[in-house]
Structure formats: C-alpha cells, structure tokens
C-alpha positions in Angstrom: 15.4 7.0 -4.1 17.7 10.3 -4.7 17.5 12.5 -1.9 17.5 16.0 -2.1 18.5 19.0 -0.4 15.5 21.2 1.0 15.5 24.5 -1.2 12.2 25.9 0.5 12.1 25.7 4.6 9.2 24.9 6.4 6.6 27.6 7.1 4.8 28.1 10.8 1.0 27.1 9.9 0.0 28.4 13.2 1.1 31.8 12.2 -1.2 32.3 9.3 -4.0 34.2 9.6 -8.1 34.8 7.3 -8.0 33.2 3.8 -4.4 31.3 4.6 -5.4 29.9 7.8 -8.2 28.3 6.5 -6.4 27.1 3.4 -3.8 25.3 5.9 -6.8 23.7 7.9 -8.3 22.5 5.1 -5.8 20.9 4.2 -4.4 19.4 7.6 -4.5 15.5 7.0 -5.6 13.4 10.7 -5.2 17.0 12.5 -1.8 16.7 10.9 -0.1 19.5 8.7 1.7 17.6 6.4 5.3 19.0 4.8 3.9 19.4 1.7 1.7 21.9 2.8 4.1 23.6 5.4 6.4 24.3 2.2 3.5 24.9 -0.4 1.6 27.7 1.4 4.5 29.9 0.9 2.4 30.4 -1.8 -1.0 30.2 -0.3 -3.0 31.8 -3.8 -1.2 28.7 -5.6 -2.4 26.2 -3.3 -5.4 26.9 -3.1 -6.1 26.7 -6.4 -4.2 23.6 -7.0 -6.0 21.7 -4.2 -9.1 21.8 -5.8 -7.4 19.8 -8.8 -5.7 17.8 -6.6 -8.6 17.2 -4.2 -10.9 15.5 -7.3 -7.2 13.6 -8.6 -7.5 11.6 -5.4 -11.0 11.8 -3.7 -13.4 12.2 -6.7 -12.4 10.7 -9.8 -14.1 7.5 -11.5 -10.6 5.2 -11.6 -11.2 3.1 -8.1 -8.9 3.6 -5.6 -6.3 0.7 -6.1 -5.7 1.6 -9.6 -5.5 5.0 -8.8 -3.1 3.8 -6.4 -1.2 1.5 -8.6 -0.4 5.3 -11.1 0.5 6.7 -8.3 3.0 5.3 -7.1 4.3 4.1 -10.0 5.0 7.7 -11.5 5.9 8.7 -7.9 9.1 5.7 -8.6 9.7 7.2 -11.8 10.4 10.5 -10.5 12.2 8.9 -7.7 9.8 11.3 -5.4 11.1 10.2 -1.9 7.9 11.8 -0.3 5.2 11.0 -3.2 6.4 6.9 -2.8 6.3 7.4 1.3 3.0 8.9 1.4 1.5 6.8 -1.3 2.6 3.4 0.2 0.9 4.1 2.6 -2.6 5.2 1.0 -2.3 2.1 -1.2 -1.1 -0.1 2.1 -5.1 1.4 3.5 -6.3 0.5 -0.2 -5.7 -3.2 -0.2 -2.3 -3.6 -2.2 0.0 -5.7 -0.3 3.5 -4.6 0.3 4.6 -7.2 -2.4 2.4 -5.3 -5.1 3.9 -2.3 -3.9 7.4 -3.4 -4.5 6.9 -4.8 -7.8 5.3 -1.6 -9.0 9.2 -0.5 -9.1 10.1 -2.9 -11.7 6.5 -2.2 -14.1 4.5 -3.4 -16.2 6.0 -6.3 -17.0 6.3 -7.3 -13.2 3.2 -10.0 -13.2 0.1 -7.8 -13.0 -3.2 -8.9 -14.5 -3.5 -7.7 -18.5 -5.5 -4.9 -16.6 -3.1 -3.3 -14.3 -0.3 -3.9 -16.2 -1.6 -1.3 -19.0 -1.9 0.9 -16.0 1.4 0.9 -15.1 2.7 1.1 -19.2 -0.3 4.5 -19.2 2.7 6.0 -16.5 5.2 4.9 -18.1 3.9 6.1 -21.7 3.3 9.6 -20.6 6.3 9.6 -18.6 9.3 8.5 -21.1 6.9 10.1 -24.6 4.5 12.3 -23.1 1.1 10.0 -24.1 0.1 6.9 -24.1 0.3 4.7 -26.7 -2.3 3.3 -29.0 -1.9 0.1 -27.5 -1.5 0.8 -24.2 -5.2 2.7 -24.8 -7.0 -0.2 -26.4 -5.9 -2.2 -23.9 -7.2 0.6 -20.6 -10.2 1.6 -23.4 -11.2 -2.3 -23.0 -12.5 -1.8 -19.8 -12.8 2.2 -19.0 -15.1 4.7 -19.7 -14.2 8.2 -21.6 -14.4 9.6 -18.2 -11.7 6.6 -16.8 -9.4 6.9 -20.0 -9.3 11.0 -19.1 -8.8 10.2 -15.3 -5.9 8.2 -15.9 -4.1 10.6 -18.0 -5.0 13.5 -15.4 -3.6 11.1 -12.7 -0.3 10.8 -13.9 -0.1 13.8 -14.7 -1.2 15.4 -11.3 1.4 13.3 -9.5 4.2 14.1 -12.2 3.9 17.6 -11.2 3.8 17.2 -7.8 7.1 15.0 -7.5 8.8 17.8 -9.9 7.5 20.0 -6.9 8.6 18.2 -4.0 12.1 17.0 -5.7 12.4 20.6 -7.0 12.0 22.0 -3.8 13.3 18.8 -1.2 10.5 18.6 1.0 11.4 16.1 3.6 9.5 13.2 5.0 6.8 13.9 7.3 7.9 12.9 10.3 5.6 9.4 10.9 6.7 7.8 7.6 9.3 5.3 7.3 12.6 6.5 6.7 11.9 10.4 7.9 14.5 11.9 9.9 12.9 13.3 13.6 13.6 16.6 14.9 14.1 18.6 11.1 12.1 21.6 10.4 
C-alpha cells in the first residue's frame, strides 16, 4: 500500500455540540470514533448526508455479505486505500473469508475463485480501469443476481471508490487497533 501524508487533522468529537454531536454518535463504531469520522465531520452537513448512502452500501443492500465483502476490498486494493483494506479485512475476516481469500483478492479475478466470485472481482475491476462493467462480466453476475443485485454491485464499487479517493486524498491514518497503525498520532 502507498502511504500518504495526512492533509486533514483529526477533529475533537467530544467537542461537538446539537445536530453534529449526534451525527458523530451515530456513527461511533463499538463505542469507538473511528478516523474516518474524526476527519470527515469537518464537514458535518456532508456526512451526514453521505452516511445514509453509505449506511444501505454496507448494512442494507441485497448482495450477501461476503460478496459484498469480496468488492470491497478488492476496489479498496485497487486504490491502494491503506485504511479501506485495514478496515475491510477485518469486516470480511467477521464475514467468513479466510485470510488466504483475502490475500488472493490482491491478485483478482483470475486468482482461483468460483465462476461466481470471480465475475465479482472482474465487476471492480471493470468499473475501475473503464468505468462499467462489461457485457460479459454482466451475463456472467446477471446469471445468478437480481436487477436489484446487478444495481447493488455497481453502487458498491462505486461507494468504496469514493471513499478511498477520500481517505488517500485526505491521508486518514489507521485507527489505532488495526494492524499496522501507528499508536500515539492524532
């Protein structure tokens, strides 16, 4: 992964106050406040509204959880999003996917996987190096998914596209309980 310089400090969470606050509890993972958020709610009116998108992206679409996973992390690796892969190994780690799956998402579709998963993996890789997926790459996910699941995947990528953009663009570190975060940085 490239690591990156923080552009955007950290901002004090306990300092907030009405509409804000709640936005940063809301948000507070485990009774945690992740980085991601203590950076993000520099611009609270942004957040909030982008939660809601991001909240149905990973709690409340129709693509189960270890595909969703599998998209994930494998646009995360694209992006070479230090924090998106951290956090996401270990949401998929929780979902089932052993750390050998999680390494071999690295090197793609090609890596192994099932007919299934693998077409997952190209759908990331389609939108990521041409901006859609292909028509074979959607005959092959159109096979087994729904409209709804075809639309989820899409949206998936995309959401965590733009979020590593955001936490490359602005070098959010590691929170501090995931592997390879340095202790004591604000």
């Amino acid at each position: 992964m490239i690591k990156r310089k923080q552009r955007i400090p950290m901002r004090d969470l306990g300092a907030l106050s009405g509409a804000d606050a709640d936005t940063a509890a809301k948000n507070r993972i485990g009774g945690r406040d992740l980085n991601l958020f203590r950076v993000m709610m520099h611009h609270p009116d942004l957040t909030r509204r982008w939660t809601v998108f991001a909240g149905h992206v990973l709690q409340k679409q129709t693509v189960p959880v270890r595909e969703r996973e599998l998209l994930i992390l494998r646009i995360g690796w694209l992006n070479q999003s230090e924090y998106e892969w951290a956090q996401h190994v270990e949401i998929a780690k929780r979902a089932g996917i052993s750390a050998a799956e999680i390494e071999r998402v690295k090197a793609g579709p090609g890596a192994g996987w099932s007919a299934h998963e693998a077409a997952l993996l190209q759908a990331a890789d389609d939108l990521f190096e041409r901006s859609m997926v292909s028509d074979d790459t959607w005959a092959a996910l159109a096979a087994r998914y729904s409209t709804e699941q075809l639309m989820d995947v899409v949206f998936t990528v995309g959401q965590y596209n733009l979020v590593s953009w955001a936490l490359n663009s602005f070098g959010v570190p590691l929170d501090d309980f995931l592997p390879g975060a340095k202790t004591g940085e604000t």
